[in-house]
Structure formats: C-alpha cells, structure tokens
C-alpha positions in Angstrom: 119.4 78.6 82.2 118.4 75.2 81.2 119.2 74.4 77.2 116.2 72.0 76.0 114.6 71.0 72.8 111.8 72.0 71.8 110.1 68.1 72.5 112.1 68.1 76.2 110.1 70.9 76.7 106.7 69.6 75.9 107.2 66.6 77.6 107.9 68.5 80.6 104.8 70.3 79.5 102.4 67.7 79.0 101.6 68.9 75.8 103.2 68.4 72.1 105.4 70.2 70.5 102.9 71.9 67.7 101.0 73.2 70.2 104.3 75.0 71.8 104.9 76.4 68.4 101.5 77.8 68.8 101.7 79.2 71.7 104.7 80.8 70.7 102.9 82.2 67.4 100.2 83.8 68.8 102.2 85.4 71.9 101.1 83.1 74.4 104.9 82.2 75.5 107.3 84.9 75.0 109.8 84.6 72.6 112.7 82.5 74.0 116.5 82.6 73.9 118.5 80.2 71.5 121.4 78.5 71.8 123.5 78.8 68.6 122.7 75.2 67.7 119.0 76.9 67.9 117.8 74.5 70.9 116.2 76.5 73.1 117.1 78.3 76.6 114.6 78.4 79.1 114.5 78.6 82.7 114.0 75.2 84.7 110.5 76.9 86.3 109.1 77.6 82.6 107.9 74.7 81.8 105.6 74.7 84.6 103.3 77.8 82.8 103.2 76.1 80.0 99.7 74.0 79.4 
C-alpha cells in the first residue's frame, strides 16, 4: 500500500480535502487503514474512484 496524506490524496483526486472527509462521513469511501502517524494507507488505484 501506498501511505499518503490526506491532501496527496485529493490532489490525486481532483478534489479537496473537506470533500474527502465527507465522503468518508457519509460512507461514500470506506473507512481506510492508518499508519501510526495517522496518514493514511490506500492503495495506488484508489484514488482513481474518488471524484
């Protein structure tokens, strides 16, 4: 797995990082691993659903 931020992630996205968070919230993108700094781990392909 790739370790991102939460902004690397929207970036990738094409969208910012509030509406991440609300997809998140309301069950859009499944809840996703942490590292223990909290950054997140998502698979390289993920980002590509997202937006």
């Amino acid at each position: 797995m790739t370790v991102l931020r939460t902004g690397e992630l929207a970036v990738a996205a094409g969208v910012n990082t509030q509406t991440l968070r609300y997809y998140e919230r309301r069950g859009l993108l499944a809840e996703p691993q942490r590292s223990l700094g909290g950054h997140l781990c998502i698979r390289s392909n993920r980002s590509r659903c997202c937006g």
